[in-house]
N, C-alpha and C positions, 0 to 999 in steps of 0.2 A: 504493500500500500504506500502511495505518494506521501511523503511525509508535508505539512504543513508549512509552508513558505513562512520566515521572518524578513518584514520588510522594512524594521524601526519605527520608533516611536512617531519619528516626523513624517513621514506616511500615514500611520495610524491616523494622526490629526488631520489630515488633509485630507483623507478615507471620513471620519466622524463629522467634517464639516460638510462634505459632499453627501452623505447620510440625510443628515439633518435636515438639508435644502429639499434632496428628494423626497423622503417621506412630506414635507411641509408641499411638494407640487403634488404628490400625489393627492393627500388631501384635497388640495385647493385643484384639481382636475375640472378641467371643464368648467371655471367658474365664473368665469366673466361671462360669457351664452347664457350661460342660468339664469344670473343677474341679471342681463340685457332681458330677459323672456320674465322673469318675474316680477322685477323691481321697476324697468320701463318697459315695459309691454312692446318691447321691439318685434320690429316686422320679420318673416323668414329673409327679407332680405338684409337686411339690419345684421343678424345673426351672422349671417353666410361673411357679411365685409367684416363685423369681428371677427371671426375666426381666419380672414385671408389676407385683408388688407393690411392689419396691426405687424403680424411677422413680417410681409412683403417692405414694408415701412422700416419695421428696428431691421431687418438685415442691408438695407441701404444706409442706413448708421451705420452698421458696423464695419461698412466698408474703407471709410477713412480710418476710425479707430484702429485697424488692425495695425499698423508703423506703429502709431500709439502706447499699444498694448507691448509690441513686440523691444521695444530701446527702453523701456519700462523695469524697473524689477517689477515681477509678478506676485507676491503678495499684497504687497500695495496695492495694485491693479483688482486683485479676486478679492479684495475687503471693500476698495469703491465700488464696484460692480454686485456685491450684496448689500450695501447699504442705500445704491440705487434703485434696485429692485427692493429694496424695503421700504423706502420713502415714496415711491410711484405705489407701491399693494397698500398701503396707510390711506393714501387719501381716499379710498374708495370709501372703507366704513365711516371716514370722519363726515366724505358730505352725505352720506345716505342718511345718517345720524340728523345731518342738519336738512334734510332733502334738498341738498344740489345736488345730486348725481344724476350727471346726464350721460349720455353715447358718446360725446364729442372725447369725456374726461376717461371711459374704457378705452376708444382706440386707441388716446395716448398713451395711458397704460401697458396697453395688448403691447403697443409698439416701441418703448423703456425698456418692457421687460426680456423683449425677443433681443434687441439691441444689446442689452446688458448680458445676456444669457449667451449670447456669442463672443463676448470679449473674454467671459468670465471661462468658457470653457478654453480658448484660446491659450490665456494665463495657463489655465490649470492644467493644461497639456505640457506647454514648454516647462511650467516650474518640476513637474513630476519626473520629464524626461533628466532633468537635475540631481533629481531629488533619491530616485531609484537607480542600482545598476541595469545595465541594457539588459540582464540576461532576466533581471525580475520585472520586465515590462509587461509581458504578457500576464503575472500573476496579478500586478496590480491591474491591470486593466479588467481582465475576469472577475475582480471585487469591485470594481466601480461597476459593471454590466449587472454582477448579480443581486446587486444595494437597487438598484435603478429597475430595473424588473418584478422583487419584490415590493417594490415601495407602489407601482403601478396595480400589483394585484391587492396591495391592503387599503394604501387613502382612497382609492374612488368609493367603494361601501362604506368605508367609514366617514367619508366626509359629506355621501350623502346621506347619511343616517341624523348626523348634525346639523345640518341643512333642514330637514322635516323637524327636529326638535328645538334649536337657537333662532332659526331665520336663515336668508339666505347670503348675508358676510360672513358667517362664521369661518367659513374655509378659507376665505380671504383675511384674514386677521389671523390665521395657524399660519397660513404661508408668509404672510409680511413676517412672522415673529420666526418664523425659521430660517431666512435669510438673514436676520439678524444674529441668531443659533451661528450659523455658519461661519460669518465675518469672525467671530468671536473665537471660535477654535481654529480656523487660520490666524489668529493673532497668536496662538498660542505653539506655532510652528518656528524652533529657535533655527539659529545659523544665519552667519551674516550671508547676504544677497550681494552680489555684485550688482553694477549699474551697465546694463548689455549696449555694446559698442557695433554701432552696423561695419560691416563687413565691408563695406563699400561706402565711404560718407557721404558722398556724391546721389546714395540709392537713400538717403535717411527720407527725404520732400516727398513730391508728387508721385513720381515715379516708384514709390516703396509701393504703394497702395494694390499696385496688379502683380508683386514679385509671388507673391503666395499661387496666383492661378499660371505664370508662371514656370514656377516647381514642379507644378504637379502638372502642365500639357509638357513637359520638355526629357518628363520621368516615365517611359513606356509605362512601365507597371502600375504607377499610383494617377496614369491616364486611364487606361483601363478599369482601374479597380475606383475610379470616381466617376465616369461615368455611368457601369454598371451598378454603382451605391444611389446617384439620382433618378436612377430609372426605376429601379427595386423598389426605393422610400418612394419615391412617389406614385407608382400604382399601387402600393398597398395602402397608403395614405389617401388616396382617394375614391375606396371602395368604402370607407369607414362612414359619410354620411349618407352616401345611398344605401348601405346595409341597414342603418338605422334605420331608415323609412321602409325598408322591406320589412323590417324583421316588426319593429311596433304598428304600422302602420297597416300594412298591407297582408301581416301574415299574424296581425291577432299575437304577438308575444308580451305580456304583460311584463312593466321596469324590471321585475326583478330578477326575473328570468332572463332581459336584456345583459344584464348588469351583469350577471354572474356568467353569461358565455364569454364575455371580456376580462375579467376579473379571473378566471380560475386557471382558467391558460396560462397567466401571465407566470405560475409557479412553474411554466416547464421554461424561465429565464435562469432560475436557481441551476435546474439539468445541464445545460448546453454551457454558462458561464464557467460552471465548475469541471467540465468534460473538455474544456480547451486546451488547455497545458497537458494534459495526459493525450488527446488525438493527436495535437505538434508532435508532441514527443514521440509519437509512436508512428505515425505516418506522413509526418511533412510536413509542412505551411503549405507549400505549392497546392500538396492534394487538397485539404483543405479547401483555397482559395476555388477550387473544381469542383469539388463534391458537396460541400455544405453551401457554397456560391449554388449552387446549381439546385439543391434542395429546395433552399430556401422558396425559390421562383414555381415552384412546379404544384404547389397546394393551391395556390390562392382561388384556380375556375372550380373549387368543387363549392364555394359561396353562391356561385349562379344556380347549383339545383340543391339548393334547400326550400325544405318541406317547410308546413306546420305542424305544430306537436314535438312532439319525446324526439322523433328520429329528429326532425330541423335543428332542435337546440342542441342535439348531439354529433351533428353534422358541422354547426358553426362553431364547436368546442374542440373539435377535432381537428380541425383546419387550422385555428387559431394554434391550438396547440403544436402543432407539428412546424408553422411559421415561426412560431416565436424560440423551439428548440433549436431552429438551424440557426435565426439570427442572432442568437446570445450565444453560442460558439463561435460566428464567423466575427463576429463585433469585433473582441476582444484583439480576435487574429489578425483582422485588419487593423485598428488602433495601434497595434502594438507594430508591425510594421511603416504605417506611414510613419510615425518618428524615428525611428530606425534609417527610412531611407532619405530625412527631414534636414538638412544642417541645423544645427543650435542656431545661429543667428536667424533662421528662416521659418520659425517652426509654428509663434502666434500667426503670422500671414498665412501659413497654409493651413493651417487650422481653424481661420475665418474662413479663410475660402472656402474651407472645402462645406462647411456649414452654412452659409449663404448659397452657395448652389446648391443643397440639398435642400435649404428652404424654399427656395423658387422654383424648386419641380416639384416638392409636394404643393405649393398653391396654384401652378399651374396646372400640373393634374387633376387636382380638386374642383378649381375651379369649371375646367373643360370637361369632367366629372356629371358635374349638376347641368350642364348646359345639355348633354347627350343625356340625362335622364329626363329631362326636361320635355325633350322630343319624343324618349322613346318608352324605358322604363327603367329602375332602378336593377333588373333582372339582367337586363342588358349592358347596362356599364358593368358589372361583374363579371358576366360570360367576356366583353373587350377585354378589361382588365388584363383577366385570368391568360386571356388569350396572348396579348401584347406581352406579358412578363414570362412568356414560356422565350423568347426572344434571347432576353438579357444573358444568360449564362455564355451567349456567342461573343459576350463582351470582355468576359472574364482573360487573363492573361493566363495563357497555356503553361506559362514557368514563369514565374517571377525573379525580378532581378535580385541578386544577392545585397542586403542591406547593409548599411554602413557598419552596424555593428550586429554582428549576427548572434542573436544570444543561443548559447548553449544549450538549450534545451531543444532550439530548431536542427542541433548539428547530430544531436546524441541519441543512438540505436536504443532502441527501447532495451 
C-alpha cells in the first residue's frame, strides 16, 4: 500500500485555506440565481446574463491582472484576492438588509468574484509550484481536486437546506466569511517571498498580458491539452441548464431528487483524485492523458435518453458518476504537468490564460446551448453535446513532451 505523502506544514496551510474557501462556495453554490429569482423576481432572462455575462466580464479583468499577479509575490496577491471577494459577497446581505439590492449590484458581484477567482488561482499555482518539490506536485494537486469535489457534493444540500430555514443570504454571508477563513491561514504561511523579477524587462508593460497564451500555443503538448480542456469544460458545462429543464420540468423530477443526482456523484471526485499518483505510477502520464482524456468524453450522450422514474435518476447518476471519476484523475494529471512544463517567471500568465479560455467556452457553449434549445429541445442539445464531445479525444496529444522537471513518480516502474 502507497504510503501517505508528507508535504509540510506550509502546504498544509495553503491546503486548509483553499478548504475553507471551497467548502464556503460550495455552500454558497448557485446563489446569486436564487437571489436574483427570489429576492428580485428576475426574469429567465435576467438569470441566464447572471450566470454568463458576470464571468465573461471578471475574466476580461483578469486579463490585464495576470503581469500583475505574476512580478507580485503571491501571498500578498491570494490574501487581496480573498479579501476582494469578501468585501464584493458582504455587500449583498448588507443592502438586502436595507432593501437596495438590485441586479445591477449581483453582476458586479458575479463579475469581482470571477475576476478575483482567476488571479487568486493564478497566485496559488505559481506560489505552490515554490512551495512543493516537482516530484510532490501531483500529490498536492490530487488534495486540492479531492477538497474541491467533496466540498461540491456536501455545501449544495446543505446550503440549500439553510436557504429554506434562514432566508435566502444565508449562503452568501458562509461564503463572504470563508474567504475571509482563507486570507487568514495564508497569513499564517511563514518563509520569506522573494519579489519575482520578469525575465525579460522589456516583456514587464503591455506586451506581458498575451505571454501566458503564448506558452501555451508555442508548447505542442499544453496546445493540445488546452484546447481539448475548452472543448471538454464547455460541452459539459452547457448540458447542465438544459438538463435542469429536462429533468424538473419536462420529466416530472421533484428538487430533491434533482439535487441528489448532482450531489452524490460528486463523491466519485474522492475515487479518481486519490487513484492519480498510483495510475502515473503504474502506467504513464502519456496513457493517462489517452485513456482517462478519452473517458472522460465518451458518457456524456447517455443524458439524451433518460427516462422518468427510478431508471432516469439512475441513469443521470451514472453518467454523472463515471464523468466526474475520469475528470478528478485527469485534473490533477494535467495541473501537475502544465507547471512542470511552465517557466517560474511565466507561470501566473499561463494560468490566467488558460482559465479565461476555459471560461469563454463554457459561456459560449452555454450560451449557444439555450439558443439551440430554444429552437429545438433541451433532449437535443444533449444528444449534440454528447455527440460533439465524442470528437475531442482527436485532440489529445498522442505522447506528451517530457517536462521540465519530471517528477519521479512519472519515471518509476510500479
Amino acid at each position: 500500500m502507497m504510503a501517505r505523502r508528507r508535504l509540510g506544514r506550509q502546504f498544509g496551510w495553503l491546503w486548509a485555506a483553499y478548504a475553507v474557501s471551497a467548502y464556503g462556495s460550495g455552500l454558497g453554490f448557485g446563489a446569486l440565481p436564487l437571489i436574483a429569482v427570489l429576492a428580485l423576481h428576475a426574469s429567465p432572462a435576467e438569470v441566464s446574463a447572471l450566470s454568463a455575462v458576470g464571468p465573461v466580464v471578471g475574466a476580461l479583468i483578469a486579463v490585464p491582472l495576470a503581469p500583475w499577479v505574476e512580478f507580485r509575490r503571491k501571498r500578498p496577491v491570494m490574501i487581496a484576492m480573498d479579501l476582494a471577494r469578501f468585501a464584493a459577497m458582504a455587500t449583498i446581505p448588507i443592502a438586502y438588509a436595507f432593501g437596495r439590492l438590485g441586479f445591477g449590484q449581483l453582476l458586479a458581484v458575479s463579475a469581482v468574484i470571477a475576476a478575483a477567482k482567476i488571479a487568486f488561482n493564478a497566485a496559488s499555482g505559481a506560489h505552490l509550484k515554490a512551495l512543493v518539490r516537482a516530484e510532490d506536485l501531483l500529490v498536492a494537486n490530487a488534495r486540492f481536486e479531492s477538497t474541491n469535489w467533496s466540498s461540491i457534493a456536501i455545501g449544495p444540500p446543505l446550503g440549500g437546506a439553510a436557504i429554506g430555514l434562514f432566508g435566502p443570504v444565508t449562503t452568501v454571508v458562509a461564503d463572504a466569511l470563508s474567504y475571509l477563513l482563507s486570507a487568514l491561514g495564508i497569513t499564517a504561511i511563514r518563509g520569506r517571498e522573494e519579489v519575482p523579477q520578469p525575465a525579460d524587462q522589456g516583456r514587464a508593460g503591455a506586451g506581458a498580458v498575451l505571454d501566458g497564451w503564448r506558452h501555451i500555443m508555442g508548447d505542442p503538448g499544453l496546445r493540445a491539452l488546452y484546447l481539448n480542456n475548452m472543448l471538454v469544460g464547455g460541452l459539459i458545462m452547457a448540458t447542465e441548464p438544459v438538463l435542469s429543464v429536462l429533468l424538473l420540468r419536462q420529466l416530472g423530477f421533484p428538487p430533491w431528487q434533482y439535487g441528489l443526482a448532482f450531489a452524490l456523484p460528486c463523491l466519485g471526485g474522492l475515487i479518481g483524485s486519490r487513484l492519480a499518483r498510483r495510475v502515473v505510477t503504474r502506467y504513464g502520464r502519456d496513457r493517462v492523458f489517452r485513456t482517462v482524456g478519452t473517458l472522460r468524453a465518451v458518457w456524456l450522450i447517455g443524458l439524451a435518453f433518460v427516462r422518468p422514474g427510478v431508471i432516469g435518476l439512475i441513469t443521470v447518476m451514472a453518467v454523472e458518476l463515471a464523468i466526474i471519476i475520469n475528470m478528478s484523475l485527469y485534473s490533477p494529471v494535467l495541473a501537475t504537468y502544465r507547471l512542470e512544463r511552465t517557466p517560474k517567471h511565466l507561470v501566473a500568465r499561463t494560468l490566467s490564460a488558460w482559465s479565461i479560455g476555459q471560461q469563454a467556452s463554457i459561456a459560449l457553449c452555454t450560451a449557444l446551448g439555450g439558443l439551440l434549445a430554444d429552437v429545438t429541445s433541451p433532449r437535443t442539445v444533449l444528444a449534440v453535446a454528447g455527440l460533439l464531445i465524442l470528437g475531442t479525444p482527436f485532440l489529445l496529444p498522442w505522447r506528451a513532451q517530457t517536462a521540465q522537471h519530471e517528477p519521479e513518480l512519472a519515471r518509476t516502474p510500479a
